[in-house]
C-alpha positions as CSV (number, residue, x, y, z in Angstrom):
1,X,-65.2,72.2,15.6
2,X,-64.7,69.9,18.6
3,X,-68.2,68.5,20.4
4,X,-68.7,67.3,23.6
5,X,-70.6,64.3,24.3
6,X,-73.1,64.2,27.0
7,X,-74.1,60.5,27.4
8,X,-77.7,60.2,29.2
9,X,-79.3,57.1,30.0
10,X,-82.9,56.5,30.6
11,X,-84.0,53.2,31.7
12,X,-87.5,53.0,32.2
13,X,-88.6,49.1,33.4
14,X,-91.9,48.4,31.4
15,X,-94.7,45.7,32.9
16,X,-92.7,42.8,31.7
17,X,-89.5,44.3,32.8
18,X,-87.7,44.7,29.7
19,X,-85.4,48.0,29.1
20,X,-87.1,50.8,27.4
21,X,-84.1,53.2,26.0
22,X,-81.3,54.0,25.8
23,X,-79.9,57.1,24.4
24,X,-76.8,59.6,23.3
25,X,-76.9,63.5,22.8
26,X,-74.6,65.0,21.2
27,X,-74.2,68.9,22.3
28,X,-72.1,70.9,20.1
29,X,-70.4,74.0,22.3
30,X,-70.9,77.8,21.1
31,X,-69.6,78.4,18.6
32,X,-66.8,81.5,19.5
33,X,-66.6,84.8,17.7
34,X,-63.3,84.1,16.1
35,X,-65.1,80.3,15.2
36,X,-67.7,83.1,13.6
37,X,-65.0,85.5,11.9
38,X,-62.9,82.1,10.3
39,X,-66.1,81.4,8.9
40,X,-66.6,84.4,7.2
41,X,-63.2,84.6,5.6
42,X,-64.4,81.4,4.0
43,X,-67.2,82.6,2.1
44,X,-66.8,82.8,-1.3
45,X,-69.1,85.4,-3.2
46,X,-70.2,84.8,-6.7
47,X,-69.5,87.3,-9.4
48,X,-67.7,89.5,-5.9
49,X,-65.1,89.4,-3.4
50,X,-65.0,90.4,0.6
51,X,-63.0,93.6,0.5
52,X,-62.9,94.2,4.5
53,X,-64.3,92.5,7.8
54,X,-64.1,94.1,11.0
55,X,-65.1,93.8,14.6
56,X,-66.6,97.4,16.1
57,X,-67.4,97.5,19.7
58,X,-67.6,101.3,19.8
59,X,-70.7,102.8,20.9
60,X,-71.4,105.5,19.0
61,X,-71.8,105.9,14.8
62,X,-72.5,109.2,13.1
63,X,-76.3,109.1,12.0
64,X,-77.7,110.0,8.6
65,X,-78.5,113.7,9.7
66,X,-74.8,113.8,11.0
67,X,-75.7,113.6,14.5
68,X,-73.7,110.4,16.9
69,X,-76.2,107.7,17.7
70,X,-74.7,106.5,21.1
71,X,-75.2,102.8,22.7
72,X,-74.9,100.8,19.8
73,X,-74.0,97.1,20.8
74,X,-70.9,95.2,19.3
75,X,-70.9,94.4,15.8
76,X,-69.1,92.4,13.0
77,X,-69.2,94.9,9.8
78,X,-68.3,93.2,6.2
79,X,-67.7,94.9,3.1
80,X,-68.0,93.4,0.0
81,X,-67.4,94.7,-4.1
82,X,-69.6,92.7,-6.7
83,X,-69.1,92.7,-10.1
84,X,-71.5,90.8,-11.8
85,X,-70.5,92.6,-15.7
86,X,-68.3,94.2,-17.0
87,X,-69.0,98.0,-16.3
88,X,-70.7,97.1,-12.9
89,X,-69.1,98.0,-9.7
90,X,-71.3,97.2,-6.6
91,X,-70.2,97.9,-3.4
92,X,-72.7,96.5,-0.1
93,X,-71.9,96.6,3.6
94,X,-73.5,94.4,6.5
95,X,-74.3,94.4,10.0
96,X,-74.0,91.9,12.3
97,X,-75.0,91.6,15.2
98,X,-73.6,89.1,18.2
99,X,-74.5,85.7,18.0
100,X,-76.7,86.6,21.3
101,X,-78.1,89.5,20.4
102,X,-79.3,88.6,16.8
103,X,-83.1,88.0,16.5
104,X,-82.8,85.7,13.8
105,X,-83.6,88.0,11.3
106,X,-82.7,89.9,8.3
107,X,-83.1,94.0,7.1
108,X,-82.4,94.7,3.5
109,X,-82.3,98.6,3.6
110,X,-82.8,100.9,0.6
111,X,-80.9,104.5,-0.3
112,X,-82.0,107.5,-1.7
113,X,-81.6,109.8,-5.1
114,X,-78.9,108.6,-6.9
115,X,-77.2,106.7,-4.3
116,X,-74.1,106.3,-5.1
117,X,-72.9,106.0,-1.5
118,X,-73.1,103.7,1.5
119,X,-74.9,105.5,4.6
120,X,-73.4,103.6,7.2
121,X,-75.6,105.6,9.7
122,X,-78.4,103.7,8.2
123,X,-77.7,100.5,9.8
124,X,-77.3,101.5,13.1
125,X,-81.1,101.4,14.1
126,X,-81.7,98.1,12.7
127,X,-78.7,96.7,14.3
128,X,-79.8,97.9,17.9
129,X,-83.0,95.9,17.7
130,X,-81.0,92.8,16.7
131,X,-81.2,92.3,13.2
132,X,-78.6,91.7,10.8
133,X,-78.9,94.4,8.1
134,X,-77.4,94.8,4.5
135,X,-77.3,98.0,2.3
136,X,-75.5,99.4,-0.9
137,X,-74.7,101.8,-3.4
138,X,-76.4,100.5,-5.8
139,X,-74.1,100.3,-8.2
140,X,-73.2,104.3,-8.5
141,X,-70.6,105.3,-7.3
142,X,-68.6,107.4,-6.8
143,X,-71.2,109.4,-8.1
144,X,-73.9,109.7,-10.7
145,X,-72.2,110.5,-13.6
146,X,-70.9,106.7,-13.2
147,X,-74.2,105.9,-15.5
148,X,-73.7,108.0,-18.2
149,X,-73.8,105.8,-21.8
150,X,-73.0,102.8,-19.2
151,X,-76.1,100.4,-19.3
152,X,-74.8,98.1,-16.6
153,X,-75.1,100.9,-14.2
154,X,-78.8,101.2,-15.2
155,X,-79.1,97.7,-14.5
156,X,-77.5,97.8,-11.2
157,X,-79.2,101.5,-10.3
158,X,-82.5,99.7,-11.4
159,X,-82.5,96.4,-10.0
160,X,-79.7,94.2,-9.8
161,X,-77.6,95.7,-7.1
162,X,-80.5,95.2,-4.6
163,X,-80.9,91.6,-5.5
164,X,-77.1,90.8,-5.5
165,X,-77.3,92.5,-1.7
166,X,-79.7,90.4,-0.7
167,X,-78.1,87.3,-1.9
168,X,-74.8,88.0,-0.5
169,X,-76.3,89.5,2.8
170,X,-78.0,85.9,3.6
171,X,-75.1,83.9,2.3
172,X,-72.9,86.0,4.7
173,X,-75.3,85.6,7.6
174,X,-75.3,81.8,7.2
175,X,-71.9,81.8,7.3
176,X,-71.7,84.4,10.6
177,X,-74.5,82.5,12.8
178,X,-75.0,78.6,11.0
179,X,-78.4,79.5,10.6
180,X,-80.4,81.5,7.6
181,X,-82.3,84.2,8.8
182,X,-86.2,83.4,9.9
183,X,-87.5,86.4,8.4
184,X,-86.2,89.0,5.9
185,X,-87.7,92.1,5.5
186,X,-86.9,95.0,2.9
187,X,-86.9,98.8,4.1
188,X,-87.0,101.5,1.6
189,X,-88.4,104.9,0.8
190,X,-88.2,107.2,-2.4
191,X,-85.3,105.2,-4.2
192,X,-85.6,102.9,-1.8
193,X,-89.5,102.8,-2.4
194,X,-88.1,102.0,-6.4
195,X,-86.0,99.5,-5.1
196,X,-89.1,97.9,-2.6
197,X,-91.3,97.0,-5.7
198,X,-88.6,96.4,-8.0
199,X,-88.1,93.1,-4.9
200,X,-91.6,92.2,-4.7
201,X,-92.3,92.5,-8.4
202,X,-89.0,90.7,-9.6
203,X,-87.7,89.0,-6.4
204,X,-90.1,87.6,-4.8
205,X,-88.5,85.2,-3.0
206,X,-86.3,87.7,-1.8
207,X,-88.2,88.9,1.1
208,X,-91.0,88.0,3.2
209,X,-92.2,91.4,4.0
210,X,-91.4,94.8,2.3
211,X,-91.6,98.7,2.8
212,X,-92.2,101.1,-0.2
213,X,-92.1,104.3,1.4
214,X,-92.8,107.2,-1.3
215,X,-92.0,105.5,-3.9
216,X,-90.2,106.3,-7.2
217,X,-90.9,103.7,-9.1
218,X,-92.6,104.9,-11.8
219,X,-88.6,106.7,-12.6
220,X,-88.6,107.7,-16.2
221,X,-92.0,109.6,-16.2
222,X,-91.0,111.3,-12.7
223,X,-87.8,112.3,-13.9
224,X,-89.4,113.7,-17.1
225,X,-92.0,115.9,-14.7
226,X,-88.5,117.1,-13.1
227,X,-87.2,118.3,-16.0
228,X,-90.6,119.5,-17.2
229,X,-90.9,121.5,-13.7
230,X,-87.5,122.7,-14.5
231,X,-87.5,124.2,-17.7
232,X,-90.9,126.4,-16.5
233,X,-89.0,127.6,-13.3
234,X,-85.8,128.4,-15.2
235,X,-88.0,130.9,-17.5
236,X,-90.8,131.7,-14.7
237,X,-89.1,131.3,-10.9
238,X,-91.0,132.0,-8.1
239,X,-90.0,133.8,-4.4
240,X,-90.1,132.3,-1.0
241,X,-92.9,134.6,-0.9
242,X,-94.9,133.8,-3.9
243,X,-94.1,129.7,-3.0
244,X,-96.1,130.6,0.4
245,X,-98.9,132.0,-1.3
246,X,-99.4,129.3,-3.9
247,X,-98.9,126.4,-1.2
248,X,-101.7,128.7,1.6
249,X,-104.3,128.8,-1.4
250,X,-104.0,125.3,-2.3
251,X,-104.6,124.4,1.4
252,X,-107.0,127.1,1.9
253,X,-109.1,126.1,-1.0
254,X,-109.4,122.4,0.1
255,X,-110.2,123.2,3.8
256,X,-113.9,122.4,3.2
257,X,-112.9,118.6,1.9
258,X,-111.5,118.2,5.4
259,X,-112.4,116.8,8.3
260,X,-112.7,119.9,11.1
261,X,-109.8,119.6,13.1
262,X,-107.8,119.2,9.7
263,X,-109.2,121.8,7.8
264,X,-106.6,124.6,6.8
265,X,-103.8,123.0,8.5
266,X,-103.2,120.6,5.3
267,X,-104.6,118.9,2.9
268,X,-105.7,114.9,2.8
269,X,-106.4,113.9,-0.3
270,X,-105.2,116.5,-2.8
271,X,-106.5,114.8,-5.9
272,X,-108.0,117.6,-8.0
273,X,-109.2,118.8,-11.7
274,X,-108.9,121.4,-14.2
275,X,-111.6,123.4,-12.5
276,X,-109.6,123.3,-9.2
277,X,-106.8,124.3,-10.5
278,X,-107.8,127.5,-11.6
279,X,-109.5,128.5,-8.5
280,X,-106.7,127.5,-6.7
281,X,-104.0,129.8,-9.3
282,X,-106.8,132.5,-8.7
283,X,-107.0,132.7,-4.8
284,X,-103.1,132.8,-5.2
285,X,-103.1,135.6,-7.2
286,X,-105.5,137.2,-4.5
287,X,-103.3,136.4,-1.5
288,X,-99.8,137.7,-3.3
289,X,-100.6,140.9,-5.9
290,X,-96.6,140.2,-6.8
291,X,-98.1,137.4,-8.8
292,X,-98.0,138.0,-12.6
293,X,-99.9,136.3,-15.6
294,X,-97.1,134.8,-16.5
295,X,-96.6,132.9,-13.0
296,X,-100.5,132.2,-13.7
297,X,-99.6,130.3,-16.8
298,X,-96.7,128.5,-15.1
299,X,-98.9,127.3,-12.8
300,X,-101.2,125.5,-14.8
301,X,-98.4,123.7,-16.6
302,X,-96.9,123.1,-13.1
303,X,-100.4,121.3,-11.6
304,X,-100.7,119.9,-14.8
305,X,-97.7,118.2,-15.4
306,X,-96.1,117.1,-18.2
307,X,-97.7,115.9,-21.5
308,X,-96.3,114.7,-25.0
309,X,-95.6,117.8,-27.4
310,X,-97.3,115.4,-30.0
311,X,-99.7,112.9,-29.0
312,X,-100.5,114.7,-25.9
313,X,-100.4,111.7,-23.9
314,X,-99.8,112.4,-20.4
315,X,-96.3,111.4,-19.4
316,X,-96.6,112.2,-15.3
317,X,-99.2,114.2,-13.4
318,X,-98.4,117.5,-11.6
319,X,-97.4,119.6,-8.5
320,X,-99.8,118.0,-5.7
321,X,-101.7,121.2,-4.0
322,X,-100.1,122.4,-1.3
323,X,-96.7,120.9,-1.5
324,X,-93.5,122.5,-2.7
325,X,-92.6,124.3,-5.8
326,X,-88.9,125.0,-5.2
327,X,-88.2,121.0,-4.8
328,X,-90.1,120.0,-7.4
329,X,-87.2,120.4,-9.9
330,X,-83.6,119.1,-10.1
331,X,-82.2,115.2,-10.2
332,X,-81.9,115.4,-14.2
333,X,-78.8,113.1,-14.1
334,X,-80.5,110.7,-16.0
335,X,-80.9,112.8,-18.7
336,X,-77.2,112.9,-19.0
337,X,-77.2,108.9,-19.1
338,X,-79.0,108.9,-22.1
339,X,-78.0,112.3,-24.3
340,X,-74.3,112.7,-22.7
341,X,-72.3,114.7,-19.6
342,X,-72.8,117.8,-22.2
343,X,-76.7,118.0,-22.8
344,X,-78.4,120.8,-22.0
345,X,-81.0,120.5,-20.5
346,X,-83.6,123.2,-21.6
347,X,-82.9,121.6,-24.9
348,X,-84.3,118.5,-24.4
349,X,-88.0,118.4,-25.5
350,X,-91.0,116.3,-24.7
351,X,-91.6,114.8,-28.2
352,X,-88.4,112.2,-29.9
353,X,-86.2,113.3,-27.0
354,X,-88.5,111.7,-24.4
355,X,-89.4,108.8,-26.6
356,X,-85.5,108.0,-26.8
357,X,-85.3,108.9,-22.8
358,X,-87.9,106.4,-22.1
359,X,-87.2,103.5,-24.5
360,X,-83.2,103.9,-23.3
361,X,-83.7,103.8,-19.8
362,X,-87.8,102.7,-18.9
363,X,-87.2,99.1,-19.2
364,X,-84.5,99.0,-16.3
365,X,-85.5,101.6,-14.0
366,X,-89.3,101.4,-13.4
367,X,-91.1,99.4,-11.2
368,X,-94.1,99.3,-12.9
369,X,-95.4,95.8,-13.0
370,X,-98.7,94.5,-11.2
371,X,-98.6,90.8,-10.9
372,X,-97.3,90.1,-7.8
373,X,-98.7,87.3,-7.7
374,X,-95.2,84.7,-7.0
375,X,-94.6,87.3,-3.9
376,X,-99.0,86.7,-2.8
377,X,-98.5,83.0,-3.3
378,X,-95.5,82.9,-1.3
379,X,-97.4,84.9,1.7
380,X,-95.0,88.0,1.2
381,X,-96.7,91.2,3.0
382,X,-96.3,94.5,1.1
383,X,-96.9,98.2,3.2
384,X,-96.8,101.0,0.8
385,X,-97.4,104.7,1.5
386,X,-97.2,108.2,-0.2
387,X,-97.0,111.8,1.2
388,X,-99.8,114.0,0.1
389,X,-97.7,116.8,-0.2
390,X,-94.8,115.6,-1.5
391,X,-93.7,117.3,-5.1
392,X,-90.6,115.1,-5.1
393,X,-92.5,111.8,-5.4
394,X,-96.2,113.0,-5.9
395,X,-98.7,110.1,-5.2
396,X,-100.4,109.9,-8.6
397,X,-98.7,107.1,-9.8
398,X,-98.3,105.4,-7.1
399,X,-102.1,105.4,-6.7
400,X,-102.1,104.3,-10.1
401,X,-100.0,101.5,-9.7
402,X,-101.8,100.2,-7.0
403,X,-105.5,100.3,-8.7
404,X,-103.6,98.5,-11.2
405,X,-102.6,95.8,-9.3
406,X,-106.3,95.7,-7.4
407,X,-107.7,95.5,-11.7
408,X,-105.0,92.9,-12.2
409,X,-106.1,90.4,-8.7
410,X,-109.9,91.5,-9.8
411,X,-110.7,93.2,-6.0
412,X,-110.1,95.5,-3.4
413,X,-110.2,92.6,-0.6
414,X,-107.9,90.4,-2.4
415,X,-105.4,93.1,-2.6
416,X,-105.7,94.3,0.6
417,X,-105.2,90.4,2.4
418,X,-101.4,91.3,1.5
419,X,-100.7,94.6,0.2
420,X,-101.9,97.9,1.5
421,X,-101.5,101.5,0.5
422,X,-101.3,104.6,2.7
423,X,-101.6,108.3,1.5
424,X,-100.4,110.2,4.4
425,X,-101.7,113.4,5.3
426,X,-99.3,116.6,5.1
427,X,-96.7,114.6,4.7
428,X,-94.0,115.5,2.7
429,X,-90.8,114.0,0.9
430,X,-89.9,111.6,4.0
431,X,-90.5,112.9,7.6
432,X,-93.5,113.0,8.7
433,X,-95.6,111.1,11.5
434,X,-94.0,109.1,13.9
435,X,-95.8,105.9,13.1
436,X,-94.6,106.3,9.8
437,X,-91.2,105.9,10.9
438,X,-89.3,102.8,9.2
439,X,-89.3,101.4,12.9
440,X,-92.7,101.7,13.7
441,X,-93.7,100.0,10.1
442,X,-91.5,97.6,10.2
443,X,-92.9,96.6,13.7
444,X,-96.5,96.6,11.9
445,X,-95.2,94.8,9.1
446,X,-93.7,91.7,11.3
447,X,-96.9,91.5,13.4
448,X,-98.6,91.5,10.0
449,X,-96.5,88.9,8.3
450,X,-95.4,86.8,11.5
451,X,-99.0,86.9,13.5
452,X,-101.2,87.6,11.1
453,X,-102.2,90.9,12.6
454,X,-103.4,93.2,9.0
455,X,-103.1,97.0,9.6
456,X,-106.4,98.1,9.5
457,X,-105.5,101.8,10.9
458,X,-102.6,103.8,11.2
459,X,-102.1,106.4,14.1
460,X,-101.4,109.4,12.4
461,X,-100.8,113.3,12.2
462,X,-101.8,115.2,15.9
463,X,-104.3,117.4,15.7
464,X,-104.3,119.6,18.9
465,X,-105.3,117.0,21.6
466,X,-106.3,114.4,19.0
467,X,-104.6,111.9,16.9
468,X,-106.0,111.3,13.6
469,X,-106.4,107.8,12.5
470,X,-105.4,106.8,9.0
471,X,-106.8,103.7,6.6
472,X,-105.5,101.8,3.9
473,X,-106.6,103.4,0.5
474,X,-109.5,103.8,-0.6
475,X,-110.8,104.1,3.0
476,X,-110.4,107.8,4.2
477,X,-110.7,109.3,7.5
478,X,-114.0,111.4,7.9
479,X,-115.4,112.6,10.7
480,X,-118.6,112.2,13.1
481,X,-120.1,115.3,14.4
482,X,-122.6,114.2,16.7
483,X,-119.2,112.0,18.7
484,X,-116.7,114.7,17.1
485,X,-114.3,111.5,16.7
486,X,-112.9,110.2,13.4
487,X,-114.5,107.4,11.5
488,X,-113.2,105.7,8.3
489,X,-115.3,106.2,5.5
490,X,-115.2,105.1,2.1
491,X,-113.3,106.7,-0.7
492,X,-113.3,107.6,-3.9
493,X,-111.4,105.2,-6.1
494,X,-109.2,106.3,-8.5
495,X,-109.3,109.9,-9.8
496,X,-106.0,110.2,-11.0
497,X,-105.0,110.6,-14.8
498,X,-102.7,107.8,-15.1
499,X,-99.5,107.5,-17.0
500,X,-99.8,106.5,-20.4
501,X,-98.4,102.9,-21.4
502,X,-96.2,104.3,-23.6
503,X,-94.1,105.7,-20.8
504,X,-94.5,102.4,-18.8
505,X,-92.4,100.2,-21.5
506,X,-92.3,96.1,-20.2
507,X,-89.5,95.7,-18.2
508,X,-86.3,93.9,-18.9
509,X,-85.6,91.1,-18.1
């Protein structure tokens, strides 16, 4: 690259007249966009190749619910296939925006279920708030059978994929701008939320500040309450109808535990016991006569969740009151990685099968580890919430995880002066309220990590005219009746039957 010289001279006369300075800047030009593009055909991935880069000044790009996203500014898009083993087949795509639009910072983004795929659609937000933003498949395509007997697709499904991303991403954005990003932040919910601690826990250096939206971390005991959901639903299905009734006597039935303007609209914190769970299978069977004993006994294996046929240790808690039955079940590829294409699934039972399930897969896919201590050090800021009625990715462990990680940095406060926890009210598997939109969070999370501004309270669900509030576990919302206004109050801690170690095995290294 040619510079220009500028050649400046100061002469300042001192008392006894002598010169002061005399100086020479040297200002390098812009750097152009097709200085920016040579650049990148330069780059030289390790264990990968760059399979496309292109320039898109189109405005619009299909979203990830199919709809166009119009006024997206110019970008530089690069494609790139990593192979780190033999077996593995990565593919990651990246953003970039303009030189002039880029606010000198970096969004890893997570996917969802299987992956498998690249949501290009993904991106676009990220891009029109000026970051540079990476994603991939991790590792899975062209579709889930790809990990079937293949361990280097566990590997890359379970961790490696993300990390490669992120490596490539920030070697790519050097390249692209001449400058590493100031800030990189990770974005991910459900898988993503598995690929979120999977970077704080292993990565740390990875990222500064992180998103672990509904996490499915804790993968081989979730999966294993799919399957268990799936064999009682297969022998015992339920209506649209009888769903309704179970999920309105669940929220009925914890109405009194809520704060007014809450109260039969859904439910806050649905942790629960044996005792509750009965009432709750009775008032069903009050509000939908269609209801048989045999749904009754279903149910109680469905809130209870799956145990070991011989030990009886508990392997993942159950359906969360007031969520979903029908999506509670389903996603039992990784059954087929371990037992074969050809497996059935009803045949699979909870006593050698799961013990060869877990001991097979566990060690790569869960995220299950509390010291994250190299990412505290470091000054990383973790934001993670669940959905209190989500039955894809119920809370339990999640909860657990983070009581373990409060038991492993001996206190709530320590824990809290970099990683906080958010059960969300009535929220689901994904949308729910708008401040718990990756956007919004991620805004909370910069002002967190880059000004030092903790998020003590969430706005959250609307409640006719009001907007309730929502704190970082174990701080709940309650409610003060002489102001009728919300106030935090303190929560229960705990309460949750965690996993057993056995179905947590260390992970690999």
């Amino acid at each position: 690259m040619k510079l220009k010289t500028l050649l400046s001279c100061a002469v300042m006369l001192l008392g006894n007249g002598g010169l002061f300075a005399q100086s020479a800047v040297a200002v390098a030009p812009a750097a152009s966009h097709e200085d920016r593009l040579g650049a990148l055909k330069s780059v030289e991935i390790e264990d990968g190749i760059i399979s496309s880069i292109q320039r898109d000044a189109s405005s619009a790009q299909p979203s990830p619910d199919g709809r166009a996203q119009d006024n997206l500014p110019p970008r530089t898009i690069v494609k790139a296939v990593l192979k780190p083993e033999k077996g593995s087949n990565i593919n990651i795509e990246i953003w970039l925006p303009d030189a002039e639009n880029w606010n000198k910072r970096f969004v890893g983004l997570g996917n969802g279920g299987s992956a498998g795929r690249i949501n290009s659609g993904s991106l676009a937000w990220p891009l029109s708030s000026g970051y540079a933003v990476a994603t991939t498949d991790m590792g899975t395509a062209p579709n889930s059978d790809s990990g079937v007997g293949n361990p280097e697709v566990w590997k890359d499904f379970g961790f490696r994929a993300t990390h490669l991303m992120t490596l490539a991403a920030k070697q790519v954005i050097k390249a692209y701008y001449g400058d590493a990003p100031d800030h990189s932040y990770f974005i991910g919910g459900s898988t993503g939320g598995q690929q979120a601690l999977q970077e704080a826990q292993k990565y740390p250096d990875d990222y500064d500040g992180i998103i672990a939206g509904i996490p499915a971390h804790c993968r081989t005991p979730l999966h294993a309450y799919f399957l268990w959901n799936d064999q009682i639903l297969r022998n015992c299905p339920f209506t649209k109808e009888q769903e309704a009734a179970v999920i309105a006597a669940g929220v009925e039935y914890m109405a009194p535990r809520e704060t007014p303007p809450a109260a039969g609209k859904f439910i806050s914190d649905p942790r629960c016991d044996d005792k509750d769970i009965e009432a709750v299978i009775a008032l069903a069977l009050q509000k939908d006569p269609t209801l048989t004993p045999q749904h009754a006994e279903a149910l109680r294996k469905l809130f209870g969740g799956p145990k070991h046929a011989v030990t009886g240790e508990r392997i993942f808690n159950g359906i969360p009151f007031g969520s979903s039955i029908s999506a509670s079940h389903g996603h039992l590829y990784l059954f087929k990685w371990v037992f074969g294409a050809d497996k059935k699934f009803e045949d699979i039972n909870f006593g050698a099968d799961i013990d060869t399930y877990t001991a097979t897969l566990g060690p790569y896919l869960n995220a299950e580890n509390p010291d994250l201590s190299a990412f505290e050090k470091r000054g990383g800021k973790l934001i993670m919430n669940s959905g209190s009625a989500d039955s894809i990715v119920p809370y339990h462990a999640t909860l657990d995880y983070y009581e373990r990680v409060i038991e492993h940095f001996g206190s709530p406060e320590k824990v809290r002066s970099f990683f906080r926890y958010y059960i969300i009210p009535g929220m689901g598997h994904g949308g729910g309220p708008a401040a718990f939109q990756s956007q919004n969070l991620l805004t909370v999370l910069r002002n967190w990590h880059e000004k030092g501004i903790a998020p003590d309270m969430l706005p959250g669900q609307r409640l006719g005219k009001t907007e309730s509030p929502i704190f970082p576990y174990p701080t709940k919302t309650g409610w003060d009746a002489e102001t009728s206004s919300f106030k935090p109050v303190t929560g229960p801690r705990g309460g949750v039957e965690p996993v057993a170690p056995a179905f947590r095995p260390a992970a690999s290294q």
